[in-house]
C-alpha positions in Angstrom: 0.0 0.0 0.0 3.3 2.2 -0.1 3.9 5.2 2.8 1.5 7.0 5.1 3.6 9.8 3.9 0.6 12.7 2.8 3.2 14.9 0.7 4.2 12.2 -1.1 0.6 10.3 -1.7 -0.6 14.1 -2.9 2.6 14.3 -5.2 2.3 11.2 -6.8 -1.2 12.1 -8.0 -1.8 15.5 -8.1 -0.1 16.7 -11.4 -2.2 12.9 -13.2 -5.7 14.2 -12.0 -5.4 17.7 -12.0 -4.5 17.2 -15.8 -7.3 15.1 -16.6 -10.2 17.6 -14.7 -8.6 20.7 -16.0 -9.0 18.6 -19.7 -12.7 18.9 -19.1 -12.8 22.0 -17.6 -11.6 23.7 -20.5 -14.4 23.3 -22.5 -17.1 24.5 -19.7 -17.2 28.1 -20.6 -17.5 27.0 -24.6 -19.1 23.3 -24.8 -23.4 25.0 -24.8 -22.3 27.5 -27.9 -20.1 24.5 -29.9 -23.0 22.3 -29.1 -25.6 24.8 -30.3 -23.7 25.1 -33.9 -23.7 21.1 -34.4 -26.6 19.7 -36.9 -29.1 18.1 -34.4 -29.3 15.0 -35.9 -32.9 15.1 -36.7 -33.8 15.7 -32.7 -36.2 18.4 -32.7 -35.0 20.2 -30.0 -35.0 23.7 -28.6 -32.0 25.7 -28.7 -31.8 26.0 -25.1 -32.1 22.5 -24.7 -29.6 21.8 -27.5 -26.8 24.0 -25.6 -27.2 22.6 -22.2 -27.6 18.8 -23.4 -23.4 18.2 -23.2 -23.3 19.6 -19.6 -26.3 18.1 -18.4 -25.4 14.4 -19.5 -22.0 14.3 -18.5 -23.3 15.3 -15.0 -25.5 12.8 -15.1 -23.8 10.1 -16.0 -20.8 11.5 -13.0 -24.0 11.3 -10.8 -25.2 7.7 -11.7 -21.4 6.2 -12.0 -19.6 7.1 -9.3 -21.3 5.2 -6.5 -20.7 1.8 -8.5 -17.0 2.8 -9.7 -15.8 2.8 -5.6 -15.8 -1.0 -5.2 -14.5 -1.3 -9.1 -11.6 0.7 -8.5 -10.3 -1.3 -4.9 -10.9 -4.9 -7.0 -9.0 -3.8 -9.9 -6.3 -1.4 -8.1 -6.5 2.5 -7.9 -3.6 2.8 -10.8 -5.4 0.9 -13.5 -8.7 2.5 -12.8 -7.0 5.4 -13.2 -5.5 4.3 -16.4 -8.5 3.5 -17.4 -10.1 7.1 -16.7 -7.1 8.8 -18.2 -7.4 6.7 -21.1 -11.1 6.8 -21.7 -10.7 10.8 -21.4 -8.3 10.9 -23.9 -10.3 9.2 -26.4 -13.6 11.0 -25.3 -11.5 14.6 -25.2 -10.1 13.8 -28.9 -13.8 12.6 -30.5 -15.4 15.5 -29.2 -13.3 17.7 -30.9 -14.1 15.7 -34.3 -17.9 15.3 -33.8 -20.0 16.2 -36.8 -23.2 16.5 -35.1 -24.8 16.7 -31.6 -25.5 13.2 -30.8 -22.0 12.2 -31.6 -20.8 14.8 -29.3 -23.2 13.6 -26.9 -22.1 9.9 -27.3 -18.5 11.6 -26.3 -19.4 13.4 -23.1 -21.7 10.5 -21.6 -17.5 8.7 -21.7 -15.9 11.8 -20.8 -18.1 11.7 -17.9 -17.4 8.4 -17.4 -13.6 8.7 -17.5 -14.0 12.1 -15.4 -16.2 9.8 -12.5 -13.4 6.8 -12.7 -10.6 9.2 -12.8 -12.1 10.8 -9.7 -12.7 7.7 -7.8 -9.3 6.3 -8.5 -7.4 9.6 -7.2 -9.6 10.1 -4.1 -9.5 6.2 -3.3 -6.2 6.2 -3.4 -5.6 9.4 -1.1 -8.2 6.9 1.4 -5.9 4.0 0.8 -2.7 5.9 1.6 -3.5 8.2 4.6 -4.1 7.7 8.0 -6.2 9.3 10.7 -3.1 11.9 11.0 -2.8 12.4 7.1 -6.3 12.3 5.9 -7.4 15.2 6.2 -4.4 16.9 4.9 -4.8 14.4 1.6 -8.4 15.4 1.1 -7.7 19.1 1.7 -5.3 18.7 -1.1 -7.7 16.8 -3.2 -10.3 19.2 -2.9 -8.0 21.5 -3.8 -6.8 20.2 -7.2 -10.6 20.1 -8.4 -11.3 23.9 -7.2 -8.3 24.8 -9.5 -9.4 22.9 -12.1 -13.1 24.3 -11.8 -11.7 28.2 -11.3 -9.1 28.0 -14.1 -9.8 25.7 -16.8 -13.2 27.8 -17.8 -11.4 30.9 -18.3 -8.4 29.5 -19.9 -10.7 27.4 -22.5 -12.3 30.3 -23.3 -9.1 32.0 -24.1 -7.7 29.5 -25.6 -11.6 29.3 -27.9 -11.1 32.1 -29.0 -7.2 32.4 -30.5 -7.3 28.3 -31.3 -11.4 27.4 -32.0 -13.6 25.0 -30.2 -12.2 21.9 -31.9 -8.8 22.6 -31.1 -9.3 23.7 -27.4 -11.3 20.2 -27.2 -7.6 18.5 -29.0 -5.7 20.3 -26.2 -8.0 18.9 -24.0 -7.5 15.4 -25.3 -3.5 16.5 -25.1 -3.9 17.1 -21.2 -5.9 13.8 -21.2 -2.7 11.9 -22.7 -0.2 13.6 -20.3 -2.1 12.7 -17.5 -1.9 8.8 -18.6 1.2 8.8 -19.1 
């Protein structure tokens, strides 16, 4: 299970997951106006609804996932669940940025939300598995922490970045920071 050690359990993980949330969270301020200018796919929709579709079902499906993805990550190890995350967020992140229409980018959030809910399962059970009573709180402090960077930056960089390198491309980098935080 490796040290007790709180500095080091936050190193080994922090720069891994705070990649893969900030790749998401670069396309919050953007993702309802990209969405809007996709074909609907023949789903007579309104506009509103059109817009708020990407947010609302990667939430969901981080809602529905995460309480099943707890004992799934302790059978098959906190590092491959991880991997597996990192990897499905890569993939998701990458498609996005290609989709022609909105149910394909729909297709591609319900996995990024999926990778998003196993990524943060992984990271938080592994802070669980490698702090004590005298570290936990510290680990989870730090946790928390990674995510409310994430959520304050990545919005306003991806918007930035929108508008000098386009909605696909800010989705690519997304997919980028996706791939660092794999490997």
């Amino acid at each position: 299970r490796g040290t007790n050690d709180a500095a080091f359990v936050m190193g080994a993980m922090r720069t891994p997951f705070f990649l893969l949330l900030l790749a998401d969270d670069l396309s919050r301020a953007f993702l309802p106006v990209f969405a809007a200018g996709l074909p609907a796919g023949g789903l007579a929709l309104s506009p509103n609804l059109v817009a708020s579709l990407p947010v609302v079902v990667f939430m969901v499906v981080v809602a529905l996932s995460q309480p099943v993805l707890g004992g799934w990550s302790e059978r098959v190890g906190r590092r491959k669940s991880f991997l597996a995350g990192a990897g499905v967020a890569l993939v998701a992140h990458a498609l996005s940025a290609q989709s022609s229409s909105l149910p394909e980018l729909l297709a591609w959030r319900v996995a990024g939300g999926a990778a998003w809910a196993i990524a943060f399962v992984a990271a938080q059970g592994y802070i669980l598995d490698h702090t004590d009573s005298r570290t936990r709180t510290a680990g989870l402090a730090a946790f928390v922490g990674i995510i409310m960077v994430s959520l304050i930056c990545g919005p306003s960089i991806g918007g930035i970045l929108a508008d000098g390198f386009g909605h696909r491309g800010t989705l690519a980098l997304g997919a980028a920071l996706a791939a660092l935080g794999f490997f």
